[in-house]
C-alpha positions as CSV (number, residue, x, y, z in Angstrom):
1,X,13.3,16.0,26.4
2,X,14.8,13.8,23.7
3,X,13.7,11.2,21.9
4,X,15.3,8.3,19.2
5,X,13.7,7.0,16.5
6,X,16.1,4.4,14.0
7,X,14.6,4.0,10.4
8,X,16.9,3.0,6.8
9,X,15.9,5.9,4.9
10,X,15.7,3.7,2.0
11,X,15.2,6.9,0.6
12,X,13.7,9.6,3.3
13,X,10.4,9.8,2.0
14,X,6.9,12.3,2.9
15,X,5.6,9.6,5.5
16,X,9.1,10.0,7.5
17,X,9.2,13.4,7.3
18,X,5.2,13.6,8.5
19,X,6.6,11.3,11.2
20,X,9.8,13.0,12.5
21,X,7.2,16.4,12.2
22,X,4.9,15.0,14.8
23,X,7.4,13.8,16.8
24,X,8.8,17.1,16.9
25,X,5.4,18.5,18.8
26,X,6.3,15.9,21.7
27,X,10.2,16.3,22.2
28,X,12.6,18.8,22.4
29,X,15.4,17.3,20.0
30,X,15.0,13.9,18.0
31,X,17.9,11.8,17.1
32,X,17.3,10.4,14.0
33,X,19.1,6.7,14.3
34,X,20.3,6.0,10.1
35,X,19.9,2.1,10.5
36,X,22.0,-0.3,8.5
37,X,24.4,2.2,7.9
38,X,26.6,0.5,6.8
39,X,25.2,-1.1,3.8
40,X,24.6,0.3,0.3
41,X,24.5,-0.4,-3.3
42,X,22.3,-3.7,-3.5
43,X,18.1,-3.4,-4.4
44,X,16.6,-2.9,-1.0
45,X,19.5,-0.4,0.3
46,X,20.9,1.2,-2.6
47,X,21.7,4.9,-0.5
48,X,25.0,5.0,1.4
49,X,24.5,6.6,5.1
50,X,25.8,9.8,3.3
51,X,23.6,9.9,1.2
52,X,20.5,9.3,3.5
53,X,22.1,11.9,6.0
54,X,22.3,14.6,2.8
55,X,18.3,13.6,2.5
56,X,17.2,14.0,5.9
57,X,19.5,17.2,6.3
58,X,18.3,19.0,3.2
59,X,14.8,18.2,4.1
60,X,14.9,19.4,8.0
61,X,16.8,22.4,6.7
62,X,13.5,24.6,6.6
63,X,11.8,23.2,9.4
64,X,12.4,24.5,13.0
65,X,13.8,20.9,13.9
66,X,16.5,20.5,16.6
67,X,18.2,16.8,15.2
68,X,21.0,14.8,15.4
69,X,21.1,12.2,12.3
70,X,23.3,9.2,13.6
71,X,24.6,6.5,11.6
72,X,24.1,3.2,13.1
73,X,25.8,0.1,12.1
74,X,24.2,-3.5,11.9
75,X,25.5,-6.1,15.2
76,X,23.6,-8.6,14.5
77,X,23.8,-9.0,18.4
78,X,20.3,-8.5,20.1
79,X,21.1,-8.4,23.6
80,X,23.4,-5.8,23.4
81,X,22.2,-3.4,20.8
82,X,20.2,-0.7,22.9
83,X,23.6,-0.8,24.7
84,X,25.5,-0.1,21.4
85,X,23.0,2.5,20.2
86,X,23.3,4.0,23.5
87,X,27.2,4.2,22.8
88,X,26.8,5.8,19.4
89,X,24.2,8.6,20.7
90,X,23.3,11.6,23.3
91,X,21.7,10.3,25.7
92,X,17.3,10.1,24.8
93,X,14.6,9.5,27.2
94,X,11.8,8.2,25.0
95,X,12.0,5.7,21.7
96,X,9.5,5.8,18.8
97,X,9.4,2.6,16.3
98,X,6.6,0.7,14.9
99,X,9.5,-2.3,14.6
100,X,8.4,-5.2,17.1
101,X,11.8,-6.3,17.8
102,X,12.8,-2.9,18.6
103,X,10.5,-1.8,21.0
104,X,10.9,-5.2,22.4
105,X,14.8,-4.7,23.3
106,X,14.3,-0.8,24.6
107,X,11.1,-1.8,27.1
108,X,13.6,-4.4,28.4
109,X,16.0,-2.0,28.8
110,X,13.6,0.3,30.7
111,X,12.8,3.3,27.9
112,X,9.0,4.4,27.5
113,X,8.6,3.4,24.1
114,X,5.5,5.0,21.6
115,X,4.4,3.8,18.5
116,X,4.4,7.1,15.8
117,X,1.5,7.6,13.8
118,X,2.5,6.5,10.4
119,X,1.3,8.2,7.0
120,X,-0.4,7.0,3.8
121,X,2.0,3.1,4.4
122,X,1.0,1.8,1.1
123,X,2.5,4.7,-0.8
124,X,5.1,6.2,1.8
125,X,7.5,2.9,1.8
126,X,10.9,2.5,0.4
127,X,10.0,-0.7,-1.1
128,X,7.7,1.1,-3.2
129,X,9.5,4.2,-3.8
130,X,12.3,2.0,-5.5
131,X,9.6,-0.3,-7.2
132,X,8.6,2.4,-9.0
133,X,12.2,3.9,-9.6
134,X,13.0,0.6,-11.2
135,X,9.9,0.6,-13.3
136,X,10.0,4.0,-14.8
137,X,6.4,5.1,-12.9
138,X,6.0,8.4,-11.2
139,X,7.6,8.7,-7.5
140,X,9.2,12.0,-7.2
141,X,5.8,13.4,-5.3
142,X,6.4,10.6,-2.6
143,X,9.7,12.0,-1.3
144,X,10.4,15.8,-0.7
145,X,11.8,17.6,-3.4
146,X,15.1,17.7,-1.6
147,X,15.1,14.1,-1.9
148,X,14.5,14.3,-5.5
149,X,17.8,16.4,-5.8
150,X,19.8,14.7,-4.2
151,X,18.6,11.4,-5.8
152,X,19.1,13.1,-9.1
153,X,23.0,14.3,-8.0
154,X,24.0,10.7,-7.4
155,X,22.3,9.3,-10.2
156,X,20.1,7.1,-7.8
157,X,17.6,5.7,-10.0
158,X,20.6,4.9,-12.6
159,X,22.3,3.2,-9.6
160,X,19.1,1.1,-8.7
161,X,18.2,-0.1,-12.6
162,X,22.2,-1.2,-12.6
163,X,21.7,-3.1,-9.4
164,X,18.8,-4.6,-10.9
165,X,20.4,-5.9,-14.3
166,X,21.3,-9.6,-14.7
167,X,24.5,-10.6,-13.9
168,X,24.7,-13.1,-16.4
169,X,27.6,-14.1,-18.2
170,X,27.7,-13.7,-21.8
171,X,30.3,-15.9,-24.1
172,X,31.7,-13.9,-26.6
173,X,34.0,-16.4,-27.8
């Protein structure tokens, strides 16, 4: 059996990789949907698709995980979206998201969707991760240490501070 689950990976952090574990238990192989793929660079996605793949690879590398990390793109077009994730991905028979919306659109389109047991919220969320990137406070021991690497290669937290500067114009004249 197979089963989908779509997250941003804003980075890939301990509570997604408790998650995609458990799920690992029920299903056979797990495609691992990279939502908003295709954006990058600003404050609340600041990891290009690449980058989150290289996070969730490294990281699944030493587990006995059968995966398939999938980039999916933004449509902005509700009604057809299970159709277009459908056309970007083996075929799954069961959908895990704690997303509303998303478990909304997949019951309509017939799939047995389950909630996943999430881990530790308050700590294990990219919004957090990258608050405390920005304000120089410990958050390495949130993500695997594979994360941390690659975070480090691509200068991640250097990225996210830039991102964060004011863009305000300065008159030298």
């Amino acid at each position: 059996m197979r089963g989908f689950i779509i997250g941003r990976f804003q980075p890939f952090h301990k509570g997604h990789l408790e998650v995609i574990k458990e799920l690992s238990k029920d299903v056979d192989e797990i495609i691992i949907g990279i939502g908003s793929a295709q954006k990058s660079h600003t404050l609340e996605d600041p990891f290009t698709a690449g980058e989150r793949i290289l996070m969730i690879t490294k990281t699944l590398s030493k587990y006995d995980i059968i995966y398939y990390p999938i980039p999916i793109r933004d449509i902005e077009f509700n009604s057809i979206w299970v159709a277009y994730v459908k056309s970007l991905t083996p075929k799954f028979d069961i959908v895990y998201t704690g997303n509303p919306l998303v478990r909304v659109l997949f019951e309509e389109e017939g799939y047995k969707v389950k909630t996943p047991k999430f881990y530790n919220r308050k700590e294990y969320s990219g919004t957090e991760i990258r608050r405390r990137m920005l304000n120089d406070e410990p958050w390495e021991h949130l993500v695997p240490d594979e994360v941390v690497k690659v975070i480090k290669e691509i200068k991640g937290v250097e990225r996210l501070k830039k991102l964060a500067k004011s863009d305000k114009y300065e008159n030298k004249t």
